[in-house]
N, C-alpha and C positions, 0 to 999 in steps of 0.2 A: 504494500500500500504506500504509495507514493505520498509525501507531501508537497504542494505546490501554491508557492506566492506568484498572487496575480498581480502586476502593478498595470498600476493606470483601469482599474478594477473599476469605474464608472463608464469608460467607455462603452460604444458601443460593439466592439468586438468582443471586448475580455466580458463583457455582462453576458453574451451569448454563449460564450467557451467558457462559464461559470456555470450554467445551468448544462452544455453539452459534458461537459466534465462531470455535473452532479449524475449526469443520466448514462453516461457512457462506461465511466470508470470507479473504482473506490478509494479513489484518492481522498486527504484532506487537504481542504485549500485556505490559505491566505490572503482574501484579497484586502491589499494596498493602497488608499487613493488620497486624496488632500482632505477632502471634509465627511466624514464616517458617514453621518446623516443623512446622505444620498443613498444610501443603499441598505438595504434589510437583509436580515440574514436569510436564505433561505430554506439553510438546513443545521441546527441547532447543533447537531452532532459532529457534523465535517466541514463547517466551514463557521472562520473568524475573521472579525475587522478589523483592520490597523488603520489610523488614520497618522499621515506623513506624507511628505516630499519627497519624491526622490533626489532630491539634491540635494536631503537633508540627510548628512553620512551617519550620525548616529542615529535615527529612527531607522535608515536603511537597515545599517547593520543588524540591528536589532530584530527586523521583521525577518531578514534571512536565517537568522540561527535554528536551525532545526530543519530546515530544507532543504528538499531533493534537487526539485527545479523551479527553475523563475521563467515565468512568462511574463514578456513586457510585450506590453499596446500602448505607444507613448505618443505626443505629441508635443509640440513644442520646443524646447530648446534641446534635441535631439541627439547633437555632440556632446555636450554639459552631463545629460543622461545616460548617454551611453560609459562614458568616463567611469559616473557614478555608479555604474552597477559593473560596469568589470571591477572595480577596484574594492567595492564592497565584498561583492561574489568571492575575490581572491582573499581579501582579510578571513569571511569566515569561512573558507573551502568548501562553501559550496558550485560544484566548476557546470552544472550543467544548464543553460539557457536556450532558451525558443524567443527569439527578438522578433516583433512584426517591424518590417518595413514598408517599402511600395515597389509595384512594378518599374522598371523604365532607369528604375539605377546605377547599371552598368551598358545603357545603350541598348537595351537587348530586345525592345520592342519594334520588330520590324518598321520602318517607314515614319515614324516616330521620336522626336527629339525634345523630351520637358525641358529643357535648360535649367534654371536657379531652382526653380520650384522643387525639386529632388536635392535640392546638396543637402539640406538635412540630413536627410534619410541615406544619401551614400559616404556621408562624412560619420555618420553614426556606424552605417556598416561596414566601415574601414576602420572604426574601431574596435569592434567587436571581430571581425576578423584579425585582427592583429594581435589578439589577446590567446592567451592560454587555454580559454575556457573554453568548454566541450559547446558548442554553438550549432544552433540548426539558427538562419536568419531566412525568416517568411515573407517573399515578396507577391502580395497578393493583387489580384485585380481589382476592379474597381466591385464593392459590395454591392449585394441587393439579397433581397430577406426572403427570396423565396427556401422553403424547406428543405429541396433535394440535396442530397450530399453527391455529388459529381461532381469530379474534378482531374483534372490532370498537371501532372507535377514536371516540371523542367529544372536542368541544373542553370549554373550562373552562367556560363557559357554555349546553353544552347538558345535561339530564340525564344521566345517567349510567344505563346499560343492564345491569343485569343485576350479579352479583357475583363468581364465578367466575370464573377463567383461568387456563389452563397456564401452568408456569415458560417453556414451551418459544413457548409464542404470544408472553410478553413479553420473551426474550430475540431472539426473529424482528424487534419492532420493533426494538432496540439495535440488530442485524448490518444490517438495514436502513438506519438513521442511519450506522452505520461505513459504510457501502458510498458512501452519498449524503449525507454533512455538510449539506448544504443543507436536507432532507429535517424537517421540524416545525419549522423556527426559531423560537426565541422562540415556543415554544406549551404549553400543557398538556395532556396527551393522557389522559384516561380510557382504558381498556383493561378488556374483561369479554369474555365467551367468546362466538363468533360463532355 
């Protein structure tokens, strides 16, 4: 039984792979976020709130101790974040994370060039690639809330297929990695709708 903090646990990805995770796996989770009171428990047994920043290194710390793996769904200052969680992660050895990013970070979306609008997101995945920790980073397509779990997975250097993908296909990959840690190591995974 795995334990797993979720940061950035108000969004709307990690709120979806909080309930796929309640329903999928028998994990205990930790979700993470700025102000507690956004969110309710929704299962009294295996899951707890921490209210904190992640750029706040000692509440970080603190929320990692006991933990298998960290799923971040961040936004915002995205370098800053990522910093903060290799550097946490490494203080309390816990080495294994699932980073969401975005498509289009390494050029890889045929015909397609975001320019600035990605340097968050590849400035972040350069750092978390550059780190020690065991790393699956999720470059997903654009959301949409239909139910199906289909989906198809590329590496960082193959193109990237398609734009689309359920909240629900890309938290199936997360419950996936919770189940099998071993499962993408050290990889970057595209994710668009099968």
């Amino acid at each position: 039984m795995a334990n797993v903090l979720i940061l950035g646990a108000n969004g709307r990805l990690a709120r979806n792979t909080t309930v796929y995770l309640l329903q999928h796996t028998n994990a205990h989770l930790r979700l993470y976020l700025r102000k507690a009171n956004r969110l309710k428990r929704p299962d009294v047994q295996r899951v707890e709130i921490v209210e904190g920043d992640v750029l706040d290194a000692v509440t970080l710390r603190a929320a990692m101790e006991g933990q298998d793996i960290v799923f971040a769904s961040l936004a915002g200052a995205m370098a800053a974040q990522a910093k903060a969680i290799v550097h946490a992660m490494q203080t309390v050895g816990c080495m294994r994370l699932i980073f969401t990013s975005s498509m289009g970070i390494y050029g890889e979306v045929p015909g397609e060039r975001y320019r600035s609008v990605l340097d968050p997101y590849r400035d972040s995945a350069a750092i978390i690639e550059a780190s020690d920790l065991d790393f699956t980073i999720l470059r997903p397509g654009w959301f949409t809330t239909d139910a199906a779990v289909s989906y198809r997975l590329t590496q960082r250097d193959e193109p990237f297929d398609g734009h689309d993908v359920s909240l629900n296909s890309i938290s199936d990959v997360v419950a996936k990695i919770v189940a099998t840690p071993s499962l993408h190591s050290r990889t970057s995974l595209g994710i668009a709708k099968g």
